[in-house]
Each structure stands twice: as C-alpha cells, then as structure tokens.
N, C-alpha and C positions, 0 to 999 in steps of 0.2 A: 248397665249404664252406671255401674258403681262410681262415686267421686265425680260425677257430671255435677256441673254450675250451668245456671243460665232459667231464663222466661221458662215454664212449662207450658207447652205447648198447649196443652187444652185450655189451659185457664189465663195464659198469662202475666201468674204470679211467679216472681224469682222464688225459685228454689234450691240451693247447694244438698246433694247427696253426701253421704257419708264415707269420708278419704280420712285413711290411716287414726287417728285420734284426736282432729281436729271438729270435733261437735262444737264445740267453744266459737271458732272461726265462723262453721257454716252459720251456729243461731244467732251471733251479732250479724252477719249478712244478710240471712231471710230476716230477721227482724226490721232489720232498717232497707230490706227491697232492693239491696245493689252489692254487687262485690266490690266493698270498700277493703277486707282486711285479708292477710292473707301471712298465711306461717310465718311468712318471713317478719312481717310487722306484728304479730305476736310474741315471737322472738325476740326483737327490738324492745317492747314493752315487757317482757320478762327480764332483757336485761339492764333496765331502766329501774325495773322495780331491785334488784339484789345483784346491786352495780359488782361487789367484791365479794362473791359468792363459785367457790367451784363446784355444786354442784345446785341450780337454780330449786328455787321450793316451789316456785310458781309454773311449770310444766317436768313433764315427762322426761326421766334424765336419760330416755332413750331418744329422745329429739324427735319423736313423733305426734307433739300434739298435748293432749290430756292438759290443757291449761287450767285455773285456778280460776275464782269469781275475782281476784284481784286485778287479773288480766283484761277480762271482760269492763269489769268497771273505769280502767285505766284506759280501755280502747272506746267506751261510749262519751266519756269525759273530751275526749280528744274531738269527737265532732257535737261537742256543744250539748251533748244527751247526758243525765245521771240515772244509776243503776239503783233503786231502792229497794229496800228488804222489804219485803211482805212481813208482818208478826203474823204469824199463824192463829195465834189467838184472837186476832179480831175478827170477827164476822165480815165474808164478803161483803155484806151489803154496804157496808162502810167504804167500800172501792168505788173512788169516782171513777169510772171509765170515761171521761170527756178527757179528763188531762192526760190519760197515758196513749202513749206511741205503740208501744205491744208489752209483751212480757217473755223472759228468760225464766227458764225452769229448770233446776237443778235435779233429777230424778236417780233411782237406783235402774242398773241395765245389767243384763245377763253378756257375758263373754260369750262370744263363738269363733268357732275357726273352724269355715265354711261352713256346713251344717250342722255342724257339735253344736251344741250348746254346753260350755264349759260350766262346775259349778262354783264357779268364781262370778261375784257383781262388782263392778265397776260404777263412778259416778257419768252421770252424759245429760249436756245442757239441749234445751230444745227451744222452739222459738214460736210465739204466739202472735198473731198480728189481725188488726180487721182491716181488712178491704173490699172496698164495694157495699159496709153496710154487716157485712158476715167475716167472725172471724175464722180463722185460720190455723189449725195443728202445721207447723212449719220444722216438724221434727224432721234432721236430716236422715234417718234411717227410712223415715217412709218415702214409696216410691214417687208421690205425688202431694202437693197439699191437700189435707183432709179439713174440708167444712165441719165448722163446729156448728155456727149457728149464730143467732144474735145474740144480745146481753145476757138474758136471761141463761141460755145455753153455754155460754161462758163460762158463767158463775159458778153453773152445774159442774161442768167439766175441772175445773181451777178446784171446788170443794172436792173430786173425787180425787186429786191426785194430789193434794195437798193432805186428805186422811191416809195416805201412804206413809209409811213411815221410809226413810227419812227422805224428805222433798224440801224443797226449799222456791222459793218463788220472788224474782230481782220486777220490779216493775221498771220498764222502761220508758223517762218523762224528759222533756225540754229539760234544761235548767232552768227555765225562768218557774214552772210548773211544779219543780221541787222547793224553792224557794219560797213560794206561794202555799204552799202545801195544796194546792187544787187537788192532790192525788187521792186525798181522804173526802172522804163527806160526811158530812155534820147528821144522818140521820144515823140511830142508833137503833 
C-alpha cells in the first residue's frame, strides 16, 4: 500500500505513506490531519521561493520531491501556522507543549531500492502530532501511526532523536503562539 493517503483504518488518524521523495508533503499533511499539500503546490512554492532560478535549490532537480525546510515553512505560513527551530541546546523541559500543534523532524535516512539498503543517507522529514491525549510518530515510511505516549514520553523520544547527529526539530505553532512566544516556558 505504498504512497496510500487517507484516515487509517484502525485508528483513524490521517496518515500519507511514503510516494517518490515527497516526505516533506506527507509530514506537513499528517501534521496538520488532512491532505492540504500536494507536489504540485510544493512546486508552486519552490518556484515562489527562486522565481529566476534554472535549476531550483529548494527541491530535487529530478522533480521528484526531496523539498527543503524552506518549503515547509513557506507552506505552514500559508495556512496561518509558523515553523520554529528548536535550539538543540536547550533542554526539553523548556518546551511548552500547550502552544504547539505537532512537530516536523528533520532526520538522517538510509537509501534503498527495494530491499538493498544502499550505503548512501539521505535527509527525510517526519511528523509528530497529539491526538486524543497521546502523541503520535506520523513518519510516512511507517506502515501505521506509532503511539508514542504522553508528555512525558514525548520528551523521551524528541531527546533520543535529537542526540542523533544530525537532526534538526521545526515546532509546529499558530502564529499568534509564535508571536507570544507561548512555545518556550519559563522553567529552567
């Protein structure tokens, strides 16, 4: 059921699988629960961002995908969301989790073509979100949403994969919630 979109059946939860090099596309959709974006309007906003460019910086110059975080943040701006960087140096605890919407995660990924596993890495975005209470691994490579767990367990998981090297972690916030800084909290 490779490249399948749509509700997963046992749970509920929208999940896009993983079609051609569009991780980018599938983790702003599981993030924000509905199939808002799609190549083509990634596309659009690649060539939005590098109007007079022939050969674009911001995806894959084989037109399959592999977008940029510039992409990403150009496409959560567009429905009213802002993309924030995580500093790696601060300590989770400092994460308000009230103000954010989910998280995008930038990770290293092993190439394959079919069962090979090439020794070539690749970057690939994934998508984190709570619902119902329990968040959510919204990675479009896995076959189904994986339960993470509550805050606590969260925190756990975001610290294991943020000690990766190289990871990178965009929180996903309202604008008004960016502007506020609600994202941070004041305990130290």
């Amino acid at each position: 059921m490779s490249g399948s979109s749509g509700r997963h059946e046992a749970s509920g939860i929208y999940h896009e699988r993983q079609r051609l090099e569009l991780c980018a596309v599938h983790a702003l959709n599981n993030v924000l629960q509905e199939r808002i974006f799609t190549q083509e309007v990634a596309d659009e906003i690649c060539k939005r961002l590098a109007p007079d460019t022939r050969w674009n910086p911001h995806r894959s110059f084989l037109g399959t995908g592999n977008y940029d975080v510039n992409v990403i943040m150009a496409a959560l701006q567009s429905v009213g969301l802002e993309a924030i960087w995580w500093d790696k140096r601060r300590p989770l605890e400092q994460l308000s989790l009230a103000g954010v919407l989910g998280f995008i995660i930038n990770v290293p990924s092993n190439v394959c073509l079919g069962l090979l596993s090439l020794p070539v890495r690749r970057r690939h975005w994934i998508a984190v979100r709570q619902l119902d209470g329990i968040y959510y691994n919204l990675d479009s490579k896995l076959k189904a949403p994986a339960p993470i767990g509550g805050e606590a367990d969260l925190r756990v998981f975001l610290q294991e994969i943020l000690s990766e090297a190289p990871c990178e972690l965009l929180l996903v916030v309202p604008h008004e919630t960016d502007e506020a800084g609600n994202w941070l909290s004041t305990v130290r």
